[in-house]
N, C-alpha and C positions, 0 to 999 in steps of 0.2 A: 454675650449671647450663648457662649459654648456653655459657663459654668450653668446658666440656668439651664441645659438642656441636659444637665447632668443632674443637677438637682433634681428634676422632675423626673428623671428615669430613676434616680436611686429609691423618690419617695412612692413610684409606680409600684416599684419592685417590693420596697417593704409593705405596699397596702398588698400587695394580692399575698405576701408570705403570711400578714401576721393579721389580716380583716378576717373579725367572723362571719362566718358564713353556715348556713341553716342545715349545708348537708354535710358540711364537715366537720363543724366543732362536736367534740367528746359532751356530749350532755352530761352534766352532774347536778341534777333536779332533785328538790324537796317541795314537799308540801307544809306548808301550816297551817291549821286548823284553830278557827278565831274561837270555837267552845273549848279549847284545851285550856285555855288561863296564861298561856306562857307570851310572857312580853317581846313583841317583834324587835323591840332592841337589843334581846338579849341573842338574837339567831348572828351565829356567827358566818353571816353570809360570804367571806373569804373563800370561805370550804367549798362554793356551788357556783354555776354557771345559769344556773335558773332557780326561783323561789316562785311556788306556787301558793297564794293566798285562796283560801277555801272556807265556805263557799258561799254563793248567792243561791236565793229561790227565783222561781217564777212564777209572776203571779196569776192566777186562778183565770182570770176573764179577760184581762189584757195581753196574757203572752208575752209581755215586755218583765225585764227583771226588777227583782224586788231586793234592795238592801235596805235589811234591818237598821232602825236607829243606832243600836247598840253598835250591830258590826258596820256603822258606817266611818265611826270615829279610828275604825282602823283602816279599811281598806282603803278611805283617802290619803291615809299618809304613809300607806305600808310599802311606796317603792322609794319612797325619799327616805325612808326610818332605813331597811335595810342597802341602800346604796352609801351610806354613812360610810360602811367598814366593806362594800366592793361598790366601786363606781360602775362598774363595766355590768353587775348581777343586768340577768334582765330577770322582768317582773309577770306571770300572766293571773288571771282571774278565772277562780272556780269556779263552775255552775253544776247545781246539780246535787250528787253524793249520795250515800248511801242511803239518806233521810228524805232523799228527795220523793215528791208526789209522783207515783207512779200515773194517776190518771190527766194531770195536769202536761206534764209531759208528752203524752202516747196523745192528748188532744193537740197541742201546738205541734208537733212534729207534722200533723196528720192532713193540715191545712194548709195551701199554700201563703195567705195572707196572715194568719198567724205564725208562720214560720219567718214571715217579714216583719212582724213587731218586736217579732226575739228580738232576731239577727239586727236592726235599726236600735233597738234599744242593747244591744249585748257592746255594740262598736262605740255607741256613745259613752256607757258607761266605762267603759276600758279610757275610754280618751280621757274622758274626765278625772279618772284615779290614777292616770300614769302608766297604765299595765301597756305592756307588748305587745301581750296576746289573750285568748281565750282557751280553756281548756273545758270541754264536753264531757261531765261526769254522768251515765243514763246507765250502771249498772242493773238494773231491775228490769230495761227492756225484755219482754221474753217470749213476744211475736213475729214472727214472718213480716206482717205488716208493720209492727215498731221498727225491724229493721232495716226495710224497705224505706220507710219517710224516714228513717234516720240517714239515709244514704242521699236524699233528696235535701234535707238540711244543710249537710255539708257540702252540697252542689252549689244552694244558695248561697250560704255562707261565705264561698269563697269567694262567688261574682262578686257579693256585699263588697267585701275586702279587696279586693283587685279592685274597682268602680272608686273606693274612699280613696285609695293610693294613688289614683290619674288624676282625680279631680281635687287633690289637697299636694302640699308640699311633705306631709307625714308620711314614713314607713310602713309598707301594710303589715297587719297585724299577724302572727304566728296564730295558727290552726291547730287544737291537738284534742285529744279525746280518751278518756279512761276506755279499756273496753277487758273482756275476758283472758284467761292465760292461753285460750285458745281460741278459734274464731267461730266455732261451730261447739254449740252447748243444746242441749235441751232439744234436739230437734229443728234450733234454728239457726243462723248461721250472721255473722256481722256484713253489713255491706262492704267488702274487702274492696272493689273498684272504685266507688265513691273515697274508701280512706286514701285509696294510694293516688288518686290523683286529685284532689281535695286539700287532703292537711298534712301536714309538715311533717309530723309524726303522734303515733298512738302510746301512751304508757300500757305495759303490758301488765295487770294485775295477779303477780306470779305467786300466790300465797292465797290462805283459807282454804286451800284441798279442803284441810281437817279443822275440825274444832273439838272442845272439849264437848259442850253442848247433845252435837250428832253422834259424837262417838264412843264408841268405852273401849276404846285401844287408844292407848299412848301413840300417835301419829309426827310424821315430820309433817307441816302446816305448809309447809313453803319447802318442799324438797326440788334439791336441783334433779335430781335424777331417781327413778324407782322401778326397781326391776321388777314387781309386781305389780306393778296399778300405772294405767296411764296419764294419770293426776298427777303428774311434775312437770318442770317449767322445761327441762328439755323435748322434750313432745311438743307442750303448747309451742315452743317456741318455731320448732318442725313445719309444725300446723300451719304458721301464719306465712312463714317461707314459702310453702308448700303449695297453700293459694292464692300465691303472686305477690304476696307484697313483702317488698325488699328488707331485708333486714337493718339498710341502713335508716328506715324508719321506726325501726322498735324502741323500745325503751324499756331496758326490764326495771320491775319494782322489786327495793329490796326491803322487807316489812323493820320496822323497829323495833315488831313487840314481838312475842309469844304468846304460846297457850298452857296453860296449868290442868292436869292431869290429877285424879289422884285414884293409888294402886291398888287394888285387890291384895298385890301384895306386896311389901313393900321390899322382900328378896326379888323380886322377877320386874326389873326397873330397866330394861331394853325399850329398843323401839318397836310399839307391835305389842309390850303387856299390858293385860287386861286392867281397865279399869272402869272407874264408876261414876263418872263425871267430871266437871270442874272442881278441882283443888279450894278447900275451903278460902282459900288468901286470895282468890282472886271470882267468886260466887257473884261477887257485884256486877262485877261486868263480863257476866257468861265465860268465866277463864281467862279472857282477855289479861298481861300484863305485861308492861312495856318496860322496854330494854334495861332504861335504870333504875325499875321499881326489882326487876329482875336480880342484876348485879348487887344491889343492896341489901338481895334477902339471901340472894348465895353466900357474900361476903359473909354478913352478919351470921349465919349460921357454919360458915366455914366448909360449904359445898365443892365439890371438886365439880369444873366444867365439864364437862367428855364434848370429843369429836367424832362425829360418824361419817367416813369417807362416801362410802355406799349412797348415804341421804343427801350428802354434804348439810350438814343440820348439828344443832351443838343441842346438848340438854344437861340438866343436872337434877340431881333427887334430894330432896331433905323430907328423912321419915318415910311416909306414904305421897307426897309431892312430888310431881314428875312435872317438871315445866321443860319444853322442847321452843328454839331460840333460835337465832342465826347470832354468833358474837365475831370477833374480829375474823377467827380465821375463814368462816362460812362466808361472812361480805367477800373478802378479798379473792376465796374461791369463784365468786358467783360475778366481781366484777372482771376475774381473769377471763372467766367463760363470756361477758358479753364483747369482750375484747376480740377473741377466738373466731367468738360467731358475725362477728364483724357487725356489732350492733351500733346503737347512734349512741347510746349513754344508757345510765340507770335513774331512778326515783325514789327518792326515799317517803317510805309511809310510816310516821312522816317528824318534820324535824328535832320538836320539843320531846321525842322520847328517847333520843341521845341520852347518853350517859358522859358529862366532858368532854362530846364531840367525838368519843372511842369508835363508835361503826364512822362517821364520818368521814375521819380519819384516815381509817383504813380503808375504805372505800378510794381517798383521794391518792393513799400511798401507793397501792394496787396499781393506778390510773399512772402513776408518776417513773412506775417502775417498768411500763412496758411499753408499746411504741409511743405513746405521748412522748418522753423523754428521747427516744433516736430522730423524730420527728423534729424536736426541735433543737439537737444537734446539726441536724441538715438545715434548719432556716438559719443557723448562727453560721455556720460555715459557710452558704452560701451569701449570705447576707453581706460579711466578713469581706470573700473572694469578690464579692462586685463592689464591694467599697476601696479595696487597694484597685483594682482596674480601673475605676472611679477617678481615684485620684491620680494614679500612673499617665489617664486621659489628660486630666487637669492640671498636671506640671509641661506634659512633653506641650500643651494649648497653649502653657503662658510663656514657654520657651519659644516657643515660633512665635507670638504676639509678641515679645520682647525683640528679637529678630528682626519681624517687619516693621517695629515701628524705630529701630537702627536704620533701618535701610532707607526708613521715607525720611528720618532727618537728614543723611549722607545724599539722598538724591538731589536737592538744591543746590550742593556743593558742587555734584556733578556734573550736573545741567549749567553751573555757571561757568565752569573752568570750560568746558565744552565750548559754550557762546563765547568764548576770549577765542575762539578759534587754533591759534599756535601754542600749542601748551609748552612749549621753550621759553618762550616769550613772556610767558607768565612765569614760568617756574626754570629758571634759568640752568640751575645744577640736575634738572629734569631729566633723563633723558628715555626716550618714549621708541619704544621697538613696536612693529605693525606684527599681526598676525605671520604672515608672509615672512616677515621677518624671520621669528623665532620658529619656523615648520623651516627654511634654510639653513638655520643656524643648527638646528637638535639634528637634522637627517627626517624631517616629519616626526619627531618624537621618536627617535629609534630609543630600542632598552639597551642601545651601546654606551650611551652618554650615563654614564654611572657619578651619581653626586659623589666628591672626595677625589675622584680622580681628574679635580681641573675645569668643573665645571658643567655646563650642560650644552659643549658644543663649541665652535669656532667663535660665536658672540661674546664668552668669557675666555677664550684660551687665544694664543698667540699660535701655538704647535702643540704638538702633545705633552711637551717638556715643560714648555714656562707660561706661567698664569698671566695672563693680559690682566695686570692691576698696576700697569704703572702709572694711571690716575687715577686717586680716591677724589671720587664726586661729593664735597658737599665740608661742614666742620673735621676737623682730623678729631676732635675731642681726647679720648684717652688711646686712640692709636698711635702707637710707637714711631718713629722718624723711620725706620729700617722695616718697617713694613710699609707704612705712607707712598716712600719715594721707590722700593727693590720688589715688593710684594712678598718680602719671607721672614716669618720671626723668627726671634732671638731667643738664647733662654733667659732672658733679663725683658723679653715685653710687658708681663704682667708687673713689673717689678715699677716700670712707665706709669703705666695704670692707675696703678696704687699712688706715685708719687703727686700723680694730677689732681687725683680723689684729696688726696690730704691737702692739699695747697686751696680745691674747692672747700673744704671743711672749716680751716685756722681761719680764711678771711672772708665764706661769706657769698664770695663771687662768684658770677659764671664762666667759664672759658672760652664759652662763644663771643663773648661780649670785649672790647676794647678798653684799653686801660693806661694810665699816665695822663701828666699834664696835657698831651698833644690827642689823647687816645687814640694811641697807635700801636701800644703793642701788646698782645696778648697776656696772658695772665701769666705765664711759667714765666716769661722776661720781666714782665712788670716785678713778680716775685726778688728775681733774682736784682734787677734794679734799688730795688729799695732794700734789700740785705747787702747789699756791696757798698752802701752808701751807710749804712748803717742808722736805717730808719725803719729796721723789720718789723717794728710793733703797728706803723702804718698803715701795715699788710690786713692788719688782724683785723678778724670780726671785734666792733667795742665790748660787743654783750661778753666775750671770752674772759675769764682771770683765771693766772694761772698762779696767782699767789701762796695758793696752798697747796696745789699740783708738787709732784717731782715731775712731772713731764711738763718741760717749759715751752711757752710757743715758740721763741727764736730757735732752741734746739731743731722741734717739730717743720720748722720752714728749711730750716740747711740740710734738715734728713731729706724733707720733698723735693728739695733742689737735685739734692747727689741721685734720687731716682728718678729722677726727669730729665736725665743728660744724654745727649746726641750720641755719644760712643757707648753702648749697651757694655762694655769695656770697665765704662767707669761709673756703672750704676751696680751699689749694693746686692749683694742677694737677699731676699726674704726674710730669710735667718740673721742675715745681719742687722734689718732694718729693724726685726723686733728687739734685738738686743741692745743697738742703739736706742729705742724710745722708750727701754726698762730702765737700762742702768745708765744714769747718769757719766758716771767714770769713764767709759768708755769714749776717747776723743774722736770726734767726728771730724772728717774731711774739708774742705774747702773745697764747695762746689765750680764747677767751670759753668762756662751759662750753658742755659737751657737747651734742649732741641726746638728748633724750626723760631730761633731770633731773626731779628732783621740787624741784629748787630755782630761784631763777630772781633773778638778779642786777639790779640796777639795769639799764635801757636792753634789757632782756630782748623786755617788751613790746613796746616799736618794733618790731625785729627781727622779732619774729615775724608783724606786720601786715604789713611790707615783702616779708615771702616770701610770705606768704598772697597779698597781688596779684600777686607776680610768676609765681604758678603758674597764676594766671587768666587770662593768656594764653596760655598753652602749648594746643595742641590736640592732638589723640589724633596724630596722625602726627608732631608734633615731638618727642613723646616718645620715639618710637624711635631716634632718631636723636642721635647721640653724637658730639659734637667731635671731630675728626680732630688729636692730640695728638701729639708723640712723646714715649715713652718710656723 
């Protein structure tokens, strides 16, 4: 239960770090235009977070939308073509454009029931092609009243879409709308409170100040800033702040193309000299020339780019040709600026006039290099920090789960020995102290009773001097005879140890267990038994051969015998015992029997008198203390 409650917190944690969301994600929006020619396969939608397909009409008498045969073969497949190379792009659908029917429009806007055949028909068609959203292209509005029912449209529009999204399992639809670089043009002014609480956000159209066309001065077309004329995207942008609506709704447009100039005179090539219309190279389409027909014809003629801080605007001159431009460093200036002014994103107008993705690019490096990038420093870190806490939950869980579920197998154990009532009784070498007990025995746990000095109280001491161990409860195993029966070691105990361990090793056996034809005696005498009789190979484990060894078993037994002898006197040192199971040469002793036989050999008794006094002077601190041997 616990891990799943971690799982779902961690996956809680990464939807709300890394879900997009309409008022947070960095918009990096393009348009494509189905009359440019340029194939939706080839848009490298990696580069953007939204791809606008453009555009649809509306038709004359129904008010519902009209796609051309021609551009239907695209728009139905234009969010599948470009989700190819981004899964995540989202897709909306143009309406509208520069081409569009002024009268057509300004009549659906104008009626509430035609405003209902759009909007029914704008949401179906979107469902039908994939799109997200809708985007509202009505630049030519240019009455009070067009503004008015256009502010009423995106009243309905929204209920439309809020109403699809309760009564379907579908996402409602994204809201957005081209509109001016400022909100107030011509004497009439955009419905700013229908957009800001209506649609999602508005593309801001920051460009066409100037044309070649209107003008015969060389102009920045799209300047960010102009100390002379309030026709720059800093103002508009002011403007739209100004009258309430948030800047996290903006979206500046950053154009693709430029306009072509040409000079009176072909010395006085600033921004601001005189000229005399559109540049022969670009007459066709009113000066119009887009970004890579631009770079093409700078390259090819070997033009130097200029930068003008002032416009923030790039241009270059070949001959009498003055083309003014935005190129890498103008994008990156202009999307540092909507960073600055805390906008939602920008737009490109529009995509197919890239040059190898170059403004795109920069546009996205711009984007990568400033909070986007700490931004998602702080989701990786954070993300990171709740994953090791995460897991630090999910070890110390399975640690206590491993814990209790020791305890619930031990509990039956408990409960049974329990129900036998006398736990002596069952467990004979038991022996079972009451709380009571041991709060008598400590002084209530006083911090006098200091572990090393004898115990923890009158339950283990006799007096303060000698250690009440003159019975070991239970197997002696590899405890020494002179500690077993006096309570004090030797500096020859470990030496016991050792000999017990090797005599377990050669043969095999265990020491708890009983041994001879009668099994009656221990392992250390059995040992010694069957080497006195000269039958040590008996002893041996079968699986053992020591044929090609230098350390022979019978050797290995008579060593384990001489360190498992009752007089600590006549057991080996350490040093001795490795030197004995290195080198053969060295003659080895003829063990006496064992400690703790039930048999006891001529000269036995001596012996055993001789240790008995020698343990009489040892005192409780010399017991601790153990020869300093090498081994």
């Amino acid at each position: 239960m616990m891990s799943k409650i971690i799982i779902v917190l961690f996956h809680i944690l990464l939807y709300s770090e890394l879900k997009p969301s309409k008022a947070q994600t960095w918009i990096k929006s393009g348009y494509w235009f189905s009359g440019i020619g340029f194939p939706i396969s080839d848009i490298n939608s990696a580069l953007f977070t939204h791809l606008i397909c453009a555009f649809t009409d509306v038709n004359s008498s129904s008010y519902e939308l009209s796609v051309s045969s021609s551009d239907e073969q695209y728009f139905s497949t234009f969010t599948n073509t470009v989700r190819q190379k981004n899964a995540l792009v989202t897709t909306l659908l143009c309406i509208g454009g520069s081409n569009a029917n002024y009268a057509t429009l300004s009549s659906m806007v104008s009626s509430a029931s035609y405003r209902k055949s759009f909007i029914d028909s704008s949401i179906k068609i979107a469902r039908l092609y994939g799109f997200q959203g809708l985007d509202f292209s009505w630049v030519s509005a240019n009455t009070n009243s067009d503004m008015t029912n256009m502010g009423l449209l995106f009243q309905d529009w929204r209920a439309a879409v809020n109403s699809e999204e309760k009564n379907s399992s579908q996402k409602d639809l994204i809201l957005t709308a081209s509109v001016h670089y400022s909100p107030d043009f011509d004497s009439v002014s955009f419905p700013v409170e229908s957009i800001r609480s209506n649609l999602d956000w508005v593309h801001v159209n920051s460009y066409d100040y100037y044309d070649s066309l209107r003008s015969n001065f060389t102009r920045a077309h799209a300047a960010l800033y102009d100390p002379l004329s309030p026709l720059n995207t800093d103002h508009g942008i002011g403007a739209w702040i100004g009258r309430g609506l948030s800047a996290s709704k903006l979206v500046l447009a950053l154009p693709f193309f430029g306009y072509a100039w040409t000079l009176k005179n072909p010395n006085d090539n600033g921004i601001g000299a005189p000229a005399t219309g559109p540049a022969a190279i670009a007459i066709k389409d009113d000066g119009v020339m887009r970004y890579n027909r631009i770079k093409s014809y700078a390259q090819s003629n070997g033009a130097a780019i200029m930068y003008d801080a002032t416009y923030v605007v790039n241009y270059c001159t070949v001959g009498s040709t003055w083309i003014g431009f935005d190129d890498v460093k103008a994008v990156r200036m202009k999307v540092s600026y909507a960073r600055k002014k805390k906008l939602l994103g920008y737009v490109v107008w529009q995509v197919p006039f890239d040059d190898n993705w170059e403004l795109s690019l920069a546009a996205q490096g711009e984007e990568n290099n400033g909070r986007p990038k700490w931004r998602l420093l702080v989701i990786i870190l954070t993300i990171t920090t709740t994953v090791a806490l995460l897991l630090c939950l999910l070890v110390y869980y399975l640690r206590m789960r491993k814990l209790k579920s020791k305890a619930k197998k031990l509990e039956p154990k408990v409960k049974n020995i329990a129900a036998a009532g006398d736990l002596n009784s069952n467990i004979p070498n038991l022996q079972v102290f009451s709380l009571a007990d041991i709060e008598a025995a400590t002084n209530k746990f006083s911090f006098e009773n200091k572990l090393g000095e004898g115990g923890y109280g009158p339950v283990y001491k006799k007096d303060e001097h000698e250690a009440n161990t003159d019975r070991i409860v239970g197997t002696y195993g590899y405890i020494p005879p002179e500690y077993a029966r006096n309570g004090v070691y030797s500096t020859k105990s470990d030496v016991y140890s050792f000999g017990v361990l090797l005599l377990q090793i050669i043969s095999g056996k265990r020491n708890a267990c009983c041994h001879g034809l009668d099994e009656n005696l221990n392992l250390l005498e059995y040992a010694y038994e069957l080497w006195k009789e000269g039958k040590g190979m008996e002893f041996m484990n079968p699986t053992l051969d020591d044929t090609t060894s230098s350390c022979k078993l019978i050797r290995c037994l008579q060593i384990a015998l001489l360190c498992v002898q009752e007089n600590a006197i006549d057991r080996p040192s350490m040093l001795e015992v490795s030197s004995m199971l290195k080198n053969e040469t060295i003659v080895v002793t003829n063990p006496k029997r064992p400690a703790f036989s039930t048999k006891r050999d001529e000269g036995d008794e001596k012996d055993s008198k001789l240790l008995a006094l020698q343990l009489e002077i040892f005192s409780v601190d010399d017991s601790t203390i153990t020869e300093v041997v090498a081994r």
